[in-house]
C-alpha positions as CSV (number, residue, x, y, z in Angstrom):
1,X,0.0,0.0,0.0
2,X,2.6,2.6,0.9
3,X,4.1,2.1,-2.6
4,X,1.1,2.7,-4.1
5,X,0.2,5.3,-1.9
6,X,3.7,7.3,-3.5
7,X,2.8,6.6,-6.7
8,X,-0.4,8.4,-6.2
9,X,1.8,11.1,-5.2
10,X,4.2,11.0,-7.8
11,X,0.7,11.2,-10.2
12,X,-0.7,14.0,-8.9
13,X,2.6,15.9,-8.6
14,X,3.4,15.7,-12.5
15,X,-0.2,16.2,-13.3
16,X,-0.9,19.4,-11.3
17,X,3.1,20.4,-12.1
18,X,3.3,21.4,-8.2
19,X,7.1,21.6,-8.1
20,X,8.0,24.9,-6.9
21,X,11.6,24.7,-6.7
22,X,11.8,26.1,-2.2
23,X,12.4,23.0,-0.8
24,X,10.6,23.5,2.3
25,X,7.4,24.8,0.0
26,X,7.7,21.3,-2.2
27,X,8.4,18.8,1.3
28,X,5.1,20.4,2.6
29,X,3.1,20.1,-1.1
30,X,4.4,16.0,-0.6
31,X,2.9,15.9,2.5
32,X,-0.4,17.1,2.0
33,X,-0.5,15.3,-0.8
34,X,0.4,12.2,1.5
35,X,-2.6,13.3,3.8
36,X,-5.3,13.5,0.6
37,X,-3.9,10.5,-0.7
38,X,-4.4,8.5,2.5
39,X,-7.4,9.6,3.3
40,X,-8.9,9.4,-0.3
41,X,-7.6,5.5,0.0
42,X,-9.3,5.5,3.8
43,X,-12.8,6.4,2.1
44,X,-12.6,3.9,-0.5
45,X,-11.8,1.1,2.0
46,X,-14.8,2.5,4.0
47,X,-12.7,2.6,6.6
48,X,-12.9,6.0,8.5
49,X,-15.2,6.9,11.3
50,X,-17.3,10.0,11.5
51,X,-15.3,10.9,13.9
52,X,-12.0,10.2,12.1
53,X,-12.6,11.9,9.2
54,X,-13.8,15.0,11.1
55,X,-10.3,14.8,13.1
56,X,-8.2,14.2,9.4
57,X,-10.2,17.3,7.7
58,X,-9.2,19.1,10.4
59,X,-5.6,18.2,10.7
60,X,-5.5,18.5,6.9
61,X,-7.0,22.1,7.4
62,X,-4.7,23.4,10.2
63,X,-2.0,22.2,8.1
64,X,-2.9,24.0,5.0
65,X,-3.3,27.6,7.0
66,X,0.2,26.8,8.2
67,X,1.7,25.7,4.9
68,X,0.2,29.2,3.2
69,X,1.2,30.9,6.3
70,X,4.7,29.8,5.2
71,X,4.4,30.4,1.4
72,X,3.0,33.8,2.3
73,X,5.8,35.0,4.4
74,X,7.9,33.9,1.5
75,X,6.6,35.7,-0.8
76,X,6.9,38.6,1.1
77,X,10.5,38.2,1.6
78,X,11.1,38.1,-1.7
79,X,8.8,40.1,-3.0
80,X,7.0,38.1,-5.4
81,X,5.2,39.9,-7.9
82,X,2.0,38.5,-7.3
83,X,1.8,37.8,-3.7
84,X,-1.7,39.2,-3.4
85,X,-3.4,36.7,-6.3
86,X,-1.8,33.7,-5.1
87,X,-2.6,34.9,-1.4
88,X,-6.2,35.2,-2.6
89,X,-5.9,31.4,-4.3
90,X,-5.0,30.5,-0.7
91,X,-8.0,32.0,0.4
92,X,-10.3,30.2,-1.9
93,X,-8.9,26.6,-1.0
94,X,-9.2,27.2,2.3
């Protein structure tokens, strides 16, 4: 399973071209793509709880507003050109 859980990875990371080239902004893309993928396999199984679910979305959403929290201040570091669209992508994922 864990191999096939990475090749989901791999998929969606060539699909959706995520590779950002800031190390710490790619190692957090892999992870919540780790998280998706898991819990996308989970649901399938008909595994998860209510209650587990409920405690993965949230996890999955704390992480998300820390990961942007990240990308934003580094964006603002080096002022990138279009901080306030991709902040406002953030914003829309969220």
């Amino acid at each position: 399973q864990t191999i096939d859980t990475v090749q989901e990875i791999q998929n969606i990371w060539k699909t959706y071209n995520l590779e950002t080239g800031i190390p710490i902004i790619d190692l957090q893309h892999i992870w919540l793509l780790k998280m998706i993928v898991e819990l996308d396999n989970a649901m399938k199984a008909g595994v998860p709880s209510k209650e587990t679910f409920q405690k993965i979305m949230n996890s999955a959403l704390d992480y998300t507003k820390n990961h942007f929290n990240v990308e934003d201040q580094i964006m603002r570091y080096f002022r990138y050109t279009d901080t306030v669209n991709h902040s406002n992508q953030h914003k829309r994922f969220i």
